[in-house]
C-alpha positions as CSV (number, residue, x, y, z in Angstrom):
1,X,0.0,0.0,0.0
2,X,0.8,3.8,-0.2
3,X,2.4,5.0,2.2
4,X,0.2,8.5,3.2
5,X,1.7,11.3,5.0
6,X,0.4,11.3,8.6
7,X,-1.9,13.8,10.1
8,X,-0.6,14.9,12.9
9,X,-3.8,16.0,14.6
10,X,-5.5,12.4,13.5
11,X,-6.9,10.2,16.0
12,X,-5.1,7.4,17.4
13,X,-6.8,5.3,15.1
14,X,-5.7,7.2,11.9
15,X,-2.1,6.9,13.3
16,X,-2.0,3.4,13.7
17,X,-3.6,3.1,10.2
18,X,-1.1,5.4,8.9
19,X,1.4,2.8,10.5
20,X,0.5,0.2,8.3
21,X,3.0,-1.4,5.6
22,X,3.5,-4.3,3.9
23,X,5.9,-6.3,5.3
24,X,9.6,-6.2,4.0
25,X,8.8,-1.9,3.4
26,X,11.2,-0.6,6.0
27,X,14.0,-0.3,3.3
28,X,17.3,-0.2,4.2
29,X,19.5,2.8,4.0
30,X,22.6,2.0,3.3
31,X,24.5,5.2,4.6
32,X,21.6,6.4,6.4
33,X,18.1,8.9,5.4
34,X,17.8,10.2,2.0
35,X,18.7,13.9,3.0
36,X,21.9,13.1,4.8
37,X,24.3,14.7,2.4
38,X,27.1,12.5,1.4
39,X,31.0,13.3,1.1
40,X,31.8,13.3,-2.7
41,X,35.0,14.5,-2.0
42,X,38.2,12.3,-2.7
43,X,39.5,13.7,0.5
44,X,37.0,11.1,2.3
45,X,38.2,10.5,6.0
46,X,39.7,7.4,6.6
47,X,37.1,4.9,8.3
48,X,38.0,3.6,11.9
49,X,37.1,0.0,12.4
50,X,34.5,-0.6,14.9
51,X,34.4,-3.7,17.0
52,X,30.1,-3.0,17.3
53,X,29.0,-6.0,19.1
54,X,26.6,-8.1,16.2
55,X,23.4,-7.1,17.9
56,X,24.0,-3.5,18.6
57,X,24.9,-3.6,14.8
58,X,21.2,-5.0,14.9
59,X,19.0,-2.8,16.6
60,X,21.5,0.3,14.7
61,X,19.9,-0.7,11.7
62,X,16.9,-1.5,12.5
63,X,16.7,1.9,14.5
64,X,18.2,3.7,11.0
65,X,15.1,1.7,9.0
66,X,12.4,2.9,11.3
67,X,13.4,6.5,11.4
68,X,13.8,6.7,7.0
69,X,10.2,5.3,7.5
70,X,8.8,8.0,9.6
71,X,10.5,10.7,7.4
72,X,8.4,9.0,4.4
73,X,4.9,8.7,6.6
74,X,5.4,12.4,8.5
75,X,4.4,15.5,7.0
76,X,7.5,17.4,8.1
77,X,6.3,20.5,7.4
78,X,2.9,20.0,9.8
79,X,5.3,18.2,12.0
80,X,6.7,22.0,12.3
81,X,3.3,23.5,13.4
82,X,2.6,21.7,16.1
83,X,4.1,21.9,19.8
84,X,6.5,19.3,20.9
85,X,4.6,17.6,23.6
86,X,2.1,16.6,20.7
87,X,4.2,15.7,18.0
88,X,6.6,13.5,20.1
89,X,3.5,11.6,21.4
90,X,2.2,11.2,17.9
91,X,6.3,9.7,17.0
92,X,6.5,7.4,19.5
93,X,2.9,5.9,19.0
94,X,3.4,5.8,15.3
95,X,7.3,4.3,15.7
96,X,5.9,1.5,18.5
97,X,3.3,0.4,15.8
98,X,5.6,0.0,13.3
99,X,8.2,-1.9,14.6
100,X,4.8,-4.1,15.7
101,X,3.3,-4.2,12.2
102,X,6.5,-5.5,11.3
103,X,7.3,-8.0,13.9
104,X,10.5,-7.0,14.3
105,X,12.3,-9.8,16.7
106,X,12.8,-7.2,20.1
107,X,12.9,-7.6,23.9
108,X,10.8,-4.7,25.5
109,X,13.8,-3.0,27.0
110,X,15.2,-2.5,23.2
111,X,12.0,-1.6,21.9
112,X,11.5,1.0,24.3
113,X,15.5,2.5,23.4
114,X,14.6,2.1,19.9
115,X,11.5,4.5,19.8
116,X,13.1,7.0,22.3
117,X,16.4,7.1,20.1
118,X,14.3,7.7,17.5
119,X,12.2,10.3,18.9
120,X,15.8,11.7,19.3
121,X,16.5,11.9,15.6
122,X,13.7,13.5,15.0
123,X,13.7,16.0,17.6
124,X,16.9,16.4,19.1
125,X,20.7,15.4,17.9
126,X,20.5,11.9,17.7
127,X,22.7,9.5,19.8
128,X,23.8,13.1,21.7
129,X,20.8,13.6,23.3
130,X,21.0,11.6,26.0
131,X,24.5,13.1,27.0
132,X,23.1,16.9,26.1
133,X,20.4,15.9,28.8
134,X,22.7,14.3,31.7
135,X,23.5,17.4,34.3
136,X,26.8,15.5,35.5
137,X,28.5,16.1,31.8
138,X,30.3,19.3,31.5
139,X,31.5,18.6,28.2
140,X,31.1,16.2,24.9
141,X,33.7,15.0,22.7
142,X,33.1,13.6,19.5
143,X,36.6,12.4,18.0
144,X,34.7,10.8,15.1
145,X,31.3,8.7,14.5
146,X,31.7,5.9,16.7
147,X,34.3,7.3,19.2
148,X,32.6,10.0,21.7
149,X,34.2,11.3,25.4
150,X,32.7,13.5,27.7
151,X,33.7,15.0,31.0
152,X,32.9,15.1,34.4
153,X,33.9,16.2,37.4
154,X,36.9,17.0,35.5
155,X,37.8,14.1,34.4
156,X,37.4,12.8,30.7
157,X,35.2,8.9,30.6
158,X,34.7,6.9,27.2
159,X,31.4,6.6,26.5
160,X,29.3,3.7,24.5
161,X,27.6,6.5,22.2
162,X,27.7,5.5,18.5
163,X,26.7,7.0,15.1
164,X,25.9,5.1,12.1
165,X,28.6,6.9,9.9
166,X,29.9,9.3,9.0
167,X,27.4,11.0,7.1
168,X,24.8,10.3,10.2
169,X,27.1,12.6,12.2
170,X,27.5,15.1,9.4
171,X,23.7,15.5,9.7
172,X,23.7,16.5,13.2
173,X,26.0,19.0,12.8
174,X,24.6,20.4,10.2
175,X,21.5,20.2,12.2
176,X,23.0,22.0,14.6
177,X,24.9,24.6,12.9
178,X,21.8,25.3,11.1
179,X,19.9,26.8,14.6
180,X,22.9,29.2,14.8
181,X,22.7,30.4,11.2
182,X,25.9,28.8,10.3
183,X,27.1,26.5,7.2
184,X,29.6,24.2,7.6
185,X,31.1,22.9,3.9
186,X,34.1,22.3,2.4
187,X,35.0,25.9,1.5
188,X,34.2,26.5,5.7
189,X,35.3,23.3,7.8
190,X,35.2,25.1,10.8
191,X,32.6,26.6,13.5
192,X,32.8,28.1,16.4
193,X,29.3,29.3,17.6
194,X,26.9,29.6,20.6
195,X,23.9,27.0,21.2
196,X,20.2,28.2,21.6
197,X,20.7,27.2,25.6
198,X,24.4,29.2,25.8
199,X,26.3,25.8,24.7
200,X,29.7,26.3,23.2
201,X,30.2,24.2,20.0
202,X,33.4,23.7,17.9
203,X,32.8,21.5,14.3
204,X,36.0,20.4,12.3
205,X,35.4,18.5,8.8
206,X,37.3,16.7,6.4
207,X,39.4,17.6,4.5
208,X,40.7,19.5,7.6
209,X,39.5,16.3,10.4
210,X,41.4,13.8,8.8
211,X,39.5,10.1,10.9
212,X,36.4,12.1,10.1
213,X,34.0,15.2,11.6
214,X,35.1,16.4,15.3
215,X,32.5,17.8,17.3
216,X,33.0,19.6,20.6
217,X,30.2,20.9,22.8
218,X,30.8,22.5,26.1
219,X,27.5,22.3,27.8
220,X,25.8,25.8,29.2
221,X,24.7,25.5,33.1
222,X,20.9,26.4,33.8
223,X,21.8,28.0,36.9
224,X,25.2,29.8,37.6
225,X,27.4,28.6,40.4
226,X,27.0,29.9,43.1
227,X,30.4,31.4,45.9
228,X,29.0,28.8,48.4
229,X,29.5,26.3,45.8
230,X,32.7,27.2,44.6
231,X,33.7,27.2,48.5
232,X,32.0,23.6,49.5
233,X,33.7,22.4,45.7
234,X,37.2,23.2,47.5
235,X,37.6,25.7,44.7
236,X,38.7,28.5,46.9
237,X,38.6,29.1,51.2
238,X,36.7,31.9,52.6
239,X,39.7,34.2,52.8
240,X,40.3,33.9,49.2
241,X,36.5,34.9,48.5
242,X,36.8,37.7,50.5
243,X,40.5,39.1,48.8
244,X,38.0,39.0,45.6
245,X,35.1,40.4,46.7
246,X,37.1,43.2,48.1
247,X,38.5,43.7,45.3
248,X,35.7,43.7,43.1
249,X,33.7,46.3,45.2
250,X,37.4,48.8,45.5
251,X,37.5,48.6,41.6
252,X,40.4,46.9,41.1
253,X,41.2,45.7,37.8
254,X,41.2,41.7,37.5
255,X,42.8,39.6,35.0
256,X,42.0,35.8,35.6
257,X,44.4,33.6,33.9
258,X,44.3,29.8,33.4
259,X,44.1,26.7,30.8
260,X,41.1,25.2,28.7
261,X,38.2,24.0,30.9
262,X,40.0,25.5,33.8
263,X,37.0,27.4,35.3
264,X,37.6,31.1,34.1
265,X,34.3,31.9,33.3
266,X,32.5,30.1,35.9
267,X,34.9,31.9,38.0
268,X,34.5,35.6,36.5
269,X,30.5,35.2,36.3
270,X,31.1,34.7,39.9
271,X,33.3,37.3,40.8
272,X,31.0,39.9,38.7
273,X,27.8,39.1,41.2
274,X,29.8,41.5,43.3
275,X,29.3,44.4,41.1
276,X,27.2,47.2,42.7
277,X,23.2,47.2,40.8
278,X,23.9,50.9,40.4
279,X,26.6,50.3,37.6
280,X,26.7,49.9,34.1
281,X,28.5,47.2,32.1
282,X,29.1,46.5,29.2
283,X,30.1,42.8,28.3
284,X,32.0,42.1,24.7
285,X,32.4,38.0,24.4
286,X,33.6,36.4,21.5
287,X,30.8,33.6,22.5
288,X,28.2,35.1,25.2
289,X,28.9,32.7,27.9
290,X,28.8,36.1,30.7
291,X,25.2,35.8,32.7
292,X,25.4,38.8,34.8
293,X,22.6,39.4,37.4
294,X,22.8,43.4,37.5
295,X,20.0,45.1,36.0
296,X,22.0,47.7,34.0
297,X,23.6,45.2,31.5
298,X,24.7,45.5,27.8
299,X,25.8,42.3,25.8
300,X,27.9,42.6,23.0
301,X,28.9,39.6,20.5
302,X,31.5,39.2,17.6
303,X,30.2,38.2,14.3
304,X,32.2,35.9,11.7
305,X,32.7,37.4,8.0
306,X,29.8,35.9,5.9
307,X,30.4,33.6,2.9
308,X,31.7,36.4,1.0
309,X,34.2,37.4,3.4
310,X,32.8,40.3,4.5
311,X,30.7,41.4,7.6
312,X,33.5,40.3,10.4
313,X,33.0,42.0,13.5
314,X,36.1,41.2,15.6
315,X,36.5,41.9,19.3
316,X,38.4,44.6,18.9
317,X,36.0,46.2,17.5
318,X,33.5,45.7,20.1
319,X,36.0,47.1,22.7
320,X,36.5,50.2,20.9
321,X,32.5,50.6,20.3
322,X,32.2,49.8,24.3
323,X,34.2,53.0,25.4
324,X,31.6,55.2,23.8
325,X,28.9,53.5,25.1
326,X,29.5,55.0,28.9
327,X,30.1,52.3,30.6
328,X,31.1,52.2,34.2
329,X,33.1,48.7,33.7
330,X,33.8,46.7,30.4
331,X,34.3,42.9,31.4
332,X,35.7,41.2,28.1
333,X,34.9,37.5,27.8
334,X,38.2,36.8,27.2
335,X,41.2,38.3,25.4
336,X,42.6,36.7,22.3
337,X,44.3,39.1,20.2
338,X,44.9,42.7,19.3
339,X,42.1,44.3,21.6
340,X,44.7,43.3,24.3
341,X,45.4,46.8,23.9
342,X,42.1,48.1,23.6
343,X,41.3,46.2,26.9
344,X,44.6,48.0,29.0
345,X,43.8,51.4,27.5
346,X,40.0,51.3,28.7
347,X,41.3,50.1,32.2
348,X,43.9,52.8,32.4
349,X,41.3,55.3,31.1
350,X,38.6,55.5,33.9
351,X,37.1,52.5,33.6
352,X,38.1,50.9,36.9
353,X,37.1,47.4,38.0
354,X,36.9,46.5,34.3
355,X,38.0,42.3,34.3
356,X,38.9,39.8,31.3
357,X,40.0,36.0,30.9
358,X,43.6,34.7,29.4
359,X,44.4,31.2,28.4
360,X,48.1,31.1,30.5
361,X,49.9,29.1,32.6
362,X,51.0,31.4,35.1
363,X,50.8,35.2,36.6
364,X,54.0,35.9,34.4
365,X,53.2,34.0,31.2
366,X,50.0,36.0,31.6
367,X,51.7,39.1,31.6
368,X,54.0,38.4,28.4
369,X,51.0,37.0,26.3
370,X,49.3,40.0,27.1
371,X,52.6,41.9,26.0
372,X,52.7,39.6,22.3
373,X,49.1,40.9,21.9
374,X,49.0,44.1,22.4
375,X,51.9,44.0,19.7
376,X,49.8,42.7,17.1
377,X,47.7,46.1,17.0
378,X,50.5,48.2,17.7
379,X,53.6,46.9,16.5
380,X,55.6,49.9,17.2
381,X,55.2,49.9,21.1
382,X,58.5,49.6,22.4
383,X,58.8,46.8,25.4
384,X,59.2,49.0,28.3
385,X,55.6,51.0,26.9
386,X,53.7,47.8,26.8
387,X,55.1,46.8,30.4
388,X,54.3,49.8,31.7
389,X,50.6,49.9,30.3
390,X,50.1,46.8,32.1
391,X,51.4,47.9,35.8
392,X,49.5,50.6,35.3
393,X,46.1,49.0,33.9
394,X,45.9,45.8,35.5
395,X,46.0,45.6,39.7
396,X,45.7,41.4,40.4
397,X,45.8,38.2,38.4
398,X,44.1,35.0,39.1
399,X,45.3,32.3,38.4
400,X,42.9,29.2,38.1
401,X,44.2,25.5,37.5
402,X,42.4,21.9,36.9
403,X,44.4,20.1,38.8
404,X,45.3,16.1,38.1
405,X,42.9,14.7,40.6
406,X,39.7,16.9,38.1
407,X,39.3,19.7,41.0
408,X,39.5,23.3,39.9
409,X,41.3,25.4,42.7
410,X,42.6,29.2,42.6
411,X,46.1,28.1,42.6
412,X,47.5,31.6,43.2
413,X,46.6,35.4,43.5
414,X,49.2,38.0,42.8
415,X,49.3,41.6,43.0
416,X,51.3,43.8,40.3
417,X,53.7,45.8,42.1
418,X,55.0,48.2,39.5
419,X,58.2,48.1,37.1
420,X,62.0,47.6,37.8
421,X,63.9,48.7,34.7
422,X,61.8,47.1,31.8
423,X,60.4,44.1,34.0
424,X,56.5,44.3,35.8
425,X,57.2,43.1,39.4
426,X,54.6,41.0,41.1
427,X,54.2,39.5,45.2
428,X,51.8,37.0,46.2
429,X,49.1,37.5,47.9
430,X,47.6,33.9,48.3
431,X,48.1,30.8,47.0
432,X,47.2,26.6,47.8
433,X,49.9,24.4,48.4
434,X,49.5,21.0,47.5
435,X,50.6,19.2,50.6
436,X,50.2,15.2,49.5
437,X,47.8,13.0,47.5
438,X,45.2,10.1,49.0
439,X,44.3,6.9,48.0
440,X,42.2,7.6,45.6
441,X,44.2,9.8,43.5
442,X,42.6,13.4,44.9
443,X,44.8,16.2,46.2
444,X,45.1,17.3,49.4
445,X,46.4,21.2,49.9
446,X,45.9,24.5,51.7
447,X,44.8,28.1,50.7
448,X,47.5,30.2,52.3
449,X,47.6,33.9,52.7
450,X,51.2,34.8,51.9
451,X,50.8,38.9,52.0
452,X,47.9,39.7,55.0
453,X,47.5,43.8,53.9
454,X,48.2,43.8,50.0
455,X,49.0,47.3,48.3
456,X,45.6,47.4,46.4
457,X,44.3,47.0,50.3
458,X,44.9,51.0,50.3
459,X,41.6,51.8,47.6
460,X,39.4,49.8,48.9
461,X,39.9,52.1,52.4
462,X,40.2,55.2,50.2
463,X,36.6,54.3,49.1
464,X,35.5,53.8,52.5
465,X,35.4,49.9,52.2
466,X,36.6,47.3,55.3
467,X,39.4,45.4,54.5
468,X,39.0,41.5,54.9
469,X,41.0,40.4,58.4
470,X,43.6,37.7,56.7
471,X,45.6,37.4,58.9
472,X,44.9,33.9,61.7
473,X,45.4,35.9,64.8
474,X,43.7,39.2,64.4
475,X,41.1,36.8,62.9
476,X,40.6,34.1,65.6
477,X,40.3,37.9,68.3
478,X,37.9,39.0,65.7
479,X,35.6,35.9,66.0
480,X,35.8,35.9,69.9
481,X,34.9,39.6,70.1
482,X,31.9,38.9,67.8
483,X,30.8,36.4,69.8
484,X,31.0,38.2,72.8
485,X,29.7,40.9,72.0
486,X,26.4,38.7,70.6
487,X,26.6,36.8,74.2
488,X,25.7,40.6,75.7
């Protein structure tokens, strides 16, 4: 029989009728759905071989047979104008009478993953889905079509996740990359662009992904971290919290430096909850990651060239455009390139308290990338100018580690002192000592205070602000006099 395009406002009935097909109709489809598009290209990425156990092979293509049905049956374009709740109903009840108008050989536990991982293809992004929805994962990994990592808690774990192929994977991403208004070809193998939800995603393609198309996707939390959390997570101690938070409210200038996944953002959405309501700010983010609670808020966002190569809006730009926008502090998502020197002007030009994120090592490698950047807008700055704009423009740097047991700690918090002859002279101010390892592999350390009344101490009580009591004694007499005086 015909197979009719379904009515997606039919009755049950009409569903299952819909559902109807002679046996032996499910087609295969060889390298998956008619509108995946297939790589022509004699560049093709070299295929991995998969030791698939026979029977996931099994329910894979069964799974791949079922969905090409549903895209012949479905009227994709009703599909589109009806909510979700309704339509995925309408999915699963066609999908479970299919696979039992066929008779397809199934315990109830794979019939059951079969319709929800289809549901998934049709909705969502396939065999990710499941991983998009799990709260634990902090970031997915997809080396190729049948080798996908994620993280958690730090730590990156294998996971079971398979595509079909390779052009099964190239339809997600171009599934995805289609939300964000992007195209992903040959003549553009790369993305880097912002989910609906505030995910991160990075796409590489052959010819550029040699074993195939890498995917990254660094998940967006639904609710920010929180100082408490970052506290009980051993991320920082109390004392640290309150160097930061001091320095926040005196307007000092705050440059947070670490590696990839180290926590910098999480760490500077944190630190920018102590920004006064009463201020403006503008944010400039290469991807908008930033969710600041203040009410007086202005987002900025860089925009890629278009196909033609024209249309780039870089972050310089969105720098410069910031100072004429009256801000009271520009946080920049992080600093990559030339508006390195954008960024130190604006902090050296009344905008005080301004902050920004470096991918560094250390306080000092910090410093010199900053120096490498700033020549590539200005490349006749001597050495000794650019070192001096930076004493000057930024106050303290954070620096923010994953260490080898997954943690994230503030592993040091140093306070720029000034110059001696052409070098920018720093002191500690805190730092966490790693002081052994357990069983299990964690690491156990301290937060120290190394410097109890640091220079930038001096604003804050210029402004009329209370210094944080760092020091153990004069803290310990604090406590007691509080307590007494509450015991009265």
């Amino acid at each position: 029989m015909a197979l009719r395009k379904l009515n997606l406002t039919a009755t049950p009935t009409d569903s299952a009728a819909a559902a109807k097909v002679e046996p032996g109709k499910l087609r295969s489809i060889g390298g998956g759905p008619k509108n995946f598009a297939a790589d022509p290209s004699p560049t093709a990425p070299r295929q991995v071989q998969s030791a698939r156990d026979p029977r996931e092979q099994e329910i894979f293509d069964i799974k791949s047979r079922l969905h090409q049905s549903l895209i012949e049956i479905i009227d994709l374009d009703l599909l589109l104008t009806v909510d979700r709740t309704t339509a995925q109903k309408q999915i699963e009840r066609l999908a479970s009478d299919l696979i039992r108008n066929q008779a397809v050989p199934l315990t109830a536990d794979e019939r059951e993953r079969i319709i929800r991982e289809v549901v998934d293809e049709t909705f969502g992004l396939g065999p990710l889905e499941p991983l998009i929805s799990d709260p634990t994962i902090d970031e997915i990994l997809v080396n190729n079509f049948q080798t996908v990592y994620v993280e958690r808690k730090g730590k990156l774990e294998a996971t079971n996740v398979r595509f079909k192929d390779e052009q099964h994977l190239r339809h997600i991403i171009n599934r995805i990359v289609a939300k964000v208004g992007r195209r992903i070809d040959e003549a553009s193998p790369m993305v880097d662009a912002r989910l609906q939800d505030g995910s991160r995603v990075n796409v590489v393609i052959p010819p550029l992904a040699l074993d195939g198309s890498c995917l990254s996707i660094r998940k967006f939390r639904a609710k920010s971290i929180t100082v408490d959390e970052l506290i009980r997570y051993g991320t920082m101690s109390t004392e640290f919290l309150e160097i930061l938070k001091f320095a926040v409210e005196a307007k000092i200038n705050i440059l947070i430096s670490g590696g990839t996944g180290s926590g910098k953002t999480t760490l500077l959405n944190t630190l920018s909850s102590f920004i006064p309501k009463t201020e403006r700010i503008v944010t400039s983010e290469d991807a908008a990651e930033l969710r600041l609670q203040q009410p007086h808020v202005v987002r900025l966002e860089t925009r890629p060239a278009n196909v033609e190569g024209k249309g780039l809006v870089a972050q310089r730009d969105l720098v410069r455009n910031a100072l004429r926008m009256r801000p009271d502090r520009i946080i920049v998502g992080e600093v990559r390139g030339a508006e390195a020197l954008d960024m130190l002007q604006a902090m050296n030009t009344g905008h005080e308290g301004s902050m920004t994120t470096i991918h560094s090592n250390t306080p000092r490698d910090a410093l010199s990338r900053i120096e490498t950047m700033v020549l590539l807008g200005a490349a006749n700055l001597d050495q000794r100018s650019i070192n001096k704009q930076i004493a000057s423009a930024i106050n303290i740097v954070v620096q923010i580690k994953r260490f080898p047991d997954g943690k994230r700690r503030i592993d040091s918090i140093v306070e720029l002192m000034g110059m001696e002859g052409n070098v920018v002279t720093m002191q500690s101010v805190a730092s966490f000592v790693v002081e052994g390892r357990n069983a299990d592999g964690t690491i156990n350390g301290s937060f120290k205070i190394d410097q109890p009344c640091p220079k930038f101490f001096e604003r804050g009580l210029e402004m009329g602000l209370k210094p944080p009591i760092l020091n153990a004694e004069e803290r310990a007499a604090h406590v007691q006099q509080v307590k007494a005086a509450k015991a009265s």
